[in-house]
N, C-alpha and C positions, 0 to 999 in steps of 0.2 A: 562401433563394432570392430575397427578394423586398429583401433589401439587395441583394447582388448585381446584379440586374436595375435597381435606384436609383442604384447608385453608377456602371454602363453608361452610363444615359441620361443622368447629370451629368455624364462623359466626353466621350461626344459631343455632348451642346450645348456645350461649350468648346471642341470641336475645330470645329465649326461654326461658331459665332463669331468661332475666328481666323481661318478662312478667309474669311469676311464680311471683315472688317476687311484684312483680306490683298487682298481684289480693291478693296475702296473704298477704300484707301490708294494703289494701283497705278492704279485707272482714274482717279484726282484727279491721282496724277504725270504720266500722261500725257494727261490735259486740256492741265495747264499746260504739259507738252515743249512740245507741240502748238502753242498757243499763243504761244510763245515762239520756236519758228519761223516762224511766222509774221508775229511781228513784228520780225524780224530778230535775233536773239541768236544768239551763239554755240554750238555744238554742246555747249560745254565747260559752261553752264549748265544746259542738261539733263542733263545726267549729273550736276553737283549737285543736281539736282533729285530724280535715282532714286535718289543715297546717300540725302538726305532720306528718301526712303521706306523707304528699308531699316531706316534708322534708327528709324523712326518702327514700321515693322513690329513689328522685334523689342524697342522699348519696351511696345509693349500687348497685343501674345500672348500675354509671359510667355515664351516656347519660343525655345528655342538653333535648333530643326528648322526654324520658319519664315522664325528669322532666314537661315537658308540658304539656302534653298526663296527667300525674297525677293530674296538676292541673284544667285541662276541668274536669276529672272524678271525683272530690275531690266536685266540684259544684252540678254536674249531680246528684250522689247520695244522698248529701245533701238536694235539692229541692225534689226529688224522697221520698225519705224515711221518712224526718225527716218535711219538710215543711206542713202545713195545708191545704187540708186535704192529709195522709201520703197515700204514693205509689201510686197518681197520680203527674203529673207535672202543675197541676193548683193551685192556692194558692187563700187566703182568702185577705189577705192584699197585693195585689200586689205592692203597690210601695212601702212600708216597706221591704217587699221581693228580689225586682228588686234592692233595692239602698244596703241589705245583698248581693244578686248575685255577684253582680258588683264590688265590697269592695272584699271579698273572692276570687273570681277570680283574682283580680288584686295583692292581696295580695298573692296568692298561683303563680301567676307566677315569681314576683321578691323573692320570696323568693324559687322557685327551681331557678332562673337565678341565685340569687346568689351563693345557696349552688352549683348546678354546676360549677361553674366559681372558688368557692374555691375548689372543689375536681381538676378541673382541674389543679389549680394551685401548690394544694399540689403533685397531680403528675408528675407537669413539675418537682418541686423541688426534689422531690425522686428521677425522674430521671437523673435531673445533679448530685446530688447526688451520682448518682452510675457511671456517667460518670465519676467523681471527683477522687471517691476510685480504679475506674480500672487503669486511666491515672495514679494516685499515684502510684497503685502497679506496673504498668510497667516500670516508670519511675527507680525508686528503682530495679528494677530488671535491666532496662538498665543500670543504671551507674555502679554496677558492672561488667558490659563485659568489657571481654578485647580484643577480636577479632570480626571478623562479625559472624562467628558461634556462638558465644555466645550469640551478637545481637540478629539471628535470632530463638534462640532457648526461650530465652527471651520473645520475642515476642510470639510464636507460643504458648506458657504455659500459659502466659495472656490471650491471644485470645480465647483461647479453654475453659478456666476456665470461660470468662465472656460471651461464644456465647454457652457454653456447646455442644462442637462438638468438631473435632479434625481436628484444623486446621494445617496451615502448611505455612512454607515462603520458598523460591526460592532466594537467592540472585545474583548479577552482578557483573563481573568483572568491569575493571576502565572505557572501553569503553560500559558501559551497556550492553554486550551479557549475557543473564542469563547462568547460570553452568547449569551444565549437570543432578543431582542430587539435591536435594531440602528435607528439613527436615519434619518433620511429626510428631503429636501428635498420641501419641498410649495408649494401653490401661496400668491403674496403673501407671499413672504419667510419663511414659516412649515416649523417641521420637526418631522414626528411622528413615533411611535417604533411599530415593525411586527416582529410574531415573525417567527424565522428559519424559514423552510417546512421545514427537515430539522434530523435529530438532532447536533447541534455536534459529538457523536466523529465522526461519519459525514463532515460537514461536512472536518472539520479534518485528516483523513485526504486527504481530495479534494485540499485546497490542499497539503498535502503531496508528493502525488505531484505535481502540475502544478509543482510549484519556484516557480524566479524569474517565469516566465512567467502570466497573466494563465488565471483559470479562467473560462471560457465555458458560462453558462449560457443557458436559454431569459428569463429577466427584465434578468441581471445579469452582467455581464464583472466581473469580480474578483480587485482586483488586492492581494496581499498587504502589508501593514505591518509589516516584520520588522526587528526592534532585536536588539541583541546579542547577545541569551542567549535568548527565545523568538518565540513571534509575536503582537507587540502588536495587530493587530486588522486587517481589510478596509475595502478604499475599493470600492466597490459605484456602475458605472458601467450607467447604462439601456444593455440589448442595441444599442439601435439608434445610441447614443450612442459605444459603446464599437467597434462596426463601422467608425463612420467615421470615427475617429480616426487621421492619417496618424502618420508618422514625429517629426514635429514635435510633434506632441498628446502621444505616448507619450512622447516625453522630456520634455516638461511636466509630464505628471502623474506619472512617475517623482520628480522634482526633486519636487513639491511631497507625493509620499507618504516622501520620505526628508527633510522640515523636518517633516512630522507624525511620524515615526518620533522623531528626535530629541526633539521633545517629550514626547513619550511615555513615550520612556526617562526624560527630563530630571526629570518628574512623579515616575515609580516609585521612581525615584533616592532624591529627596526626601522622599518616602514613608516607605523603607526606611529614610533615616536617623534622622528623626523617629520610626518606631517603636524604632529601636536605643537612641536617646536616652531614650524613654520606658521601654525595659526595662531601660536601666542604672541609670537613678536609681532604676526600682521595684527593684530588685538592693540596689542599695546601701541605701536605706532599710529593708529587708527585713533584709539582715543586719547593720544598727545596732542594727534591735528585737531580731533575735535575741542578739547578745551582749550586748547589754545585759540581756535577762531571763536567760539562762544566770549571768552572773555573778551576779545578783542569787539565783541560788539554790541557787548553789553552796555558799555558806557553810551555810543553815540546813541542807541537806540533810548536809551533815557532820556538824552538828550532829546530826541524826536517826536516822543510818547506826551514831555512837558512843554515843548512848544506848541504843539495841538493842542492841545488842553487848555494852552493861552487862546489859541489863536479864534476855538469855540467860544471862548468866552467874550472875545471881541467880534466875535462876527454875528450879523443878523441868520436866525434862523431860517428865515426867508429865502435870504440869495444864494447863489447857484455857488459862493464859493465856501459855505458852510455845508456843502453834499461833499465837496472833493475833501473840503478839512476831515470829516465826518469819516468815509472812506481811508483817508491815511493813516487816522488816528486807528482804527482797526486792525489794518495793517500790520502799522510798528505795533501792537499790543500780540498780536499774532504769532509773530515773529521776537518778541522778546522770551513768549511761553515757549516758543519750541526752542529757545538759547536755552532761557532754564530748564528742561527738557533736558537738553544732552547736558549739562554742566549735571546735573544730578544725573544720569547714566552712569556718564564717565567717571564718575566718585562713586556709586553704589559697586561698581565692576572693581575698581583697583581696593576698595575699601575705607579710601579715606573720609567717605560721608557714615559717620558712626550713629546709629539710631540713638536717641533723645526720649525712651520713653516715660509718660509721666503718666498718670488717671487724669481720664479726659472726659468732660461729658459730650455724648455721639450728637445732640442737639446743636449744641455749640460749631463742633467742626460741621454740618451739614449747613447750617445759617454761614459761617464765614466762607464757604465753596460756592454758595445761591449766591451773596451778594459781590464776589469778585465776578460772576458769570451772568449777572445782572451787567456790570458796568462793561463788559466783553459784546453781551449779545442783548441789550435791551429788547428786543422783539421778542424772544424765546420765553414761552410759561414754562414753568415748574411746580410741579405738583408735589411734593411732600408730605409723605406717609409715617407718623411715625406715635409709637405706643404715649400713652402720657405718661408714664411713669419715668423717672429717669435714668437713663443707662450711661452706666459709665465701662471706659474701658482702658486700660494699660496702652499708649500709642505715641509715637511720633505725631503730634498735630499737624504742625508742614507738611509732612509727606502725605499723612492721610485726605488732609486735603486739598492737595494735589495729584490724587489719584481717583476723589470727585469730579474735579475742575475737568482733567482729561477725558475722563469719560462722559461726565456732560458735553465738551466741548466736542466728542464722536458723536454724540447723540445732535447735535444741534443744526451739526453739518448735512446729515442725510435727513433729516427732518423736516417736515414744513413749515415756516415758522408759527403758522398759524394752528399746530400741534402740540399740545404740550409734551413734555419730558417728566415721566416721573422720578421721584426718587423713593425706595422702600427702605424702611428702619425695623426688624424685628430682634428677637432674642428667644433662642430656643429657651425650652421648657426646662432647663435644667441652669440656664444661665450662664452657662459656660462661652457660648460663643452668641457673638453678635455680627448681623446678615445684612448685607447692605447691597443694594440691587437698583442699575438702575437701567430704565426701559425709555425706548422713543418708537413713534408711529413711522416710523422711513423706510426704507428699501429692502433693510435686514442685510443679511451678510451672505455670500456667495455660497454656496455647498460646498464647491473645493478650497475654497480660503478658509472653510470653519478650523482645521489641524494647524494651517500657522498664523494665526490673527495675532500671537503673542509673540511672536519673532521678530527682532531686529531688523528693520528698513523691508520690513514686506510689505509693498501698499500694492499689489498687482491685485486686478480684480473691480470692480465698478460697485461692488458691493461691501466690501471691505470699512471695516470701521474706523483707516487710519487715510483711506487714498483721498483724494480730492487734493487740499491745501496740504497735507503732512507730508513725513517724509518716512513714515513707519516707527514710531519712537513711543508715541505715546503707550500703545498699550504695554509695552514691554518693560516700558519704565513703571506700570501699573501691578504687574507681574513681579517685578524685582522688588517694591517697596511692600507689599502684601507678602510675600515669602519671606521677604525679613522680619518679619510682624510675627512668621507664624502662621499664618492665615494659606487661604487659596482662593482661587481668581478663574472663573469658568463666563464663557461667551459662546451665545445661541441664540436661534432666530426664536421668535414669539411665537406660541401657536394660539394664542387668543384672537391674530391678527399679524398685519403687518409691522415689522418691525426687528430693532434687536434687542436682549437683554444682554444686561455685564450684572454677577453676582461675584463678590467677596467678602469674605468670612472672616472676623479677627477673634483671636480666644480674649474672652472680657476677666479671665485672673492671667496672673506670671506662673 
């Protein structure tokens, strides 16, 4: 109410003023008529006298309305005063008179239409003008930031400088929820940093529904900073500041919140590539170490794998030193599969392990996966489900059955051994893809581990299909040689019963 009632009273002391100026401009022209009939001049220099005025009118109102309003009165008092006989509005020579009226009038209107139309123009130009030199200093100010505070402090010193108030911005994190804390123009060029009065979801919701448009508060008119993809952060306008900002102001500070938008973005950009760079080289150096320790221990463990294998053969099943042989031999076999594990990661990642695929029959690769995980886990049944008719399918053999073997080897671990492990074999109705599923009676997998069972070195969880003995590999490397395929690889608990299932899909044509 009390803007309102401010921005009334600034109205009319300007409409008051040009009226002022409108009669002291008008009583000075006809001083001088006056004058100048008197001293003999012709009629025709008073009438330049009263364009004068009009002119001069609709120079310093500002107003198209007065220049008109000038030019009726510019006539009025010429016929009035100055016409024959003076200070009536009857004349002697009326059509000589009428065809001056009419001239003069028409003449005093184009000529305030125009000078209005050039005052208006000269201050559309002053004001790009000043739109030109604030966008410049921002911009200048933006390119040296080097963080988002810098941005937003950048920002708020402009702002304040060209709306004379003290503004203030609010920036976002990368999913748009604005920070807690929001920067501030203060007094002597200084800017300090003040919590947000309300809860940022609550907040962010607000600017939300209010869109492109400006959210009005009792402190702060707020107006959004929105880049590409979310919303980088608030330009925070004083209430009384942001009231009186006309037409001209708002596209100023529109213009100057989309050079800090781009900055913003520019920053995050940066940002984002800088850490991408940084997770590729940790990537790569990651898996140099690991192939390089894999190969390095690929050899002794052969070596370890064939002297057990002697050494069961030499020893009686009986004695107590065929349980320790029995045990080691597991071991290094355990421990060989998770070498070949990362050697096969670390090549499917950089791409030097190139898929092999040939038409395979699915019978075939599920027997050669049973009997390597036969001599792995002789305790463990397997059940094998599969149509009699025979399916073939376009595949890498090695990796396919190596993507059994691991996930048997999930299944075996959480299971009883006294359990069996299925394996299921179908083929949709169309032939196109073939379904390969395999299930155990165990523990099942945790509810919050179900979103990253297929990530890289996750085994956190007691239920988890990689923790116990692994190191998080398996499924991942299950994941990567199935998407190479073509195919897709889903993990969830049984509702038949206790338990997990692992389903992956491969297309049966190229």
């Amino acid at each position: 109410m009390k803007k309102s009632i401010r921005f009334r009273a600034a109205r009319e002391k300007t409409a008051v003023r040009n009226v002022l100026f409108l009669i002291g401009i008008f009583l000075t022209a006809s001083a001088l008529g006056y004058l100048f009939g008197r001293i003999g001049f012709d009629e025709t220099n008073i009438v330049l006298v009263y364009l004068l005025a009009v002119l001069a009118t609709a120079w310093l109102t500002h107003s198209f309305v007065f220049g008109i309003l000038s030019s009726f009165l510019a006539t009025f008092l010429f016929s009035y005063i100055f016409a024959q006989p003076e200070f009536t509005f009857l004349v002697d020579d009326a059509n000589n008179y009428i065809v001056t009226f009419v001239i003069m009038t028409l003449t005093a209107l184009i000529t305030s239409a125009l000078t209005s139309h050039a005052r208006q123009s000269e201050c559309a130009a002053r004001e790009k003008e000043a739109q030109a030199k604030a966008i410049y200093a921002l911009t200048n100010r933006l390119t040296g930031a080097k963080d988002m505070d810098d941005i937003a402090g950048a920002a708020v010193g402009s702002i304040s400088v060209c709306f004379s108030c003290q503004a203030a911005c609010l920036c976002c994190d990368s999913t748009g929820l604005p920070q807690r804390s929001f920067v501030q123009q203060g007094p002597a060029a200084s800017q300090v940093h003040r919590e947000l009065e309300q809860d940022p979801r609550t907040y962010k919701k607000a600017l939300e529904a209010a869109g492109a448009d400006c959210l009005k508060g009792r402190e702060f008119y707020d107006w959004p900073i929105r880049g590409k993809e979310t919303l980088l952060g608030v330009i925070r306008i004083p209430a009384a500041a942001g009231a009186a900002l006309g037409d001209a102001g708002v596209r100023l500070l529109r213009a100057m919140i989309e050079s800090t938008a781009l900055a913003m973005d520019r920053h995050r950009a940066a940002k984002q590539q800088m850490q991408f760079r940084e997770e590729t080289a940790k990537e790569r150096y990651r898996s140099n170490l690991l192939r390089a320790i894999s190969h390095d221990l690929r050899t002794p463990l052969a070596g370890i794998i064939g002297s057990c294998e002697m050494l069961l053969d030499m020893t009686d099943p009986c004695s107590p030193q065929y349980t320790i042989v029995t045990d080691m031999h597991k071991e290094a076999i355990w421990l060989h599969s998770l070498v070949e594990n990362i050697l096969s990661l670390t090549r499917l990642q950089d791409g030097s392990l190139s898929l092999c695929k040939q038409v395979e029959a699915v019978e075939e690769i599920v027997a050669g996966a049973v009997q390597r995980m036969a001599k792995r886990a002789p305790e463990c049944v397997i059940h094998v489900d599969m149509p009699e008719k025979l399916i073939l399918a376009p595949m890498d053999a090695k990796l396919i059955e190596q993507v059994l073997i691991n996930l048997l080897s999930n299944a075996v671990l959480h299971a009883n051994a006294k359990d069996p492990v299925d394996i299921i074999v179908s083929e949709d109705a169309t032939g196109k893809t073939v379904e390969f599923t395999v299930q155990d009676r165990g523990v099942g997998i945790v509810q919050e581990d179900l979103p990253h069972i297929f990530e890289m070195f996750y085994t956190r969880g007691r239920g988890h299909a990689d923790a116990g003995q692994g190191i998080g590999l398996g499924l991942a490397i299950c994941k990567t040689i199935v998407q190479a395929h073509g195919g897709r690889i889903t993990g969830e608990n049984r509702e038949d019963g206790p338990g997990a299932r692992f389903t992956f899909t491969l297309p049966a044509e190229e």
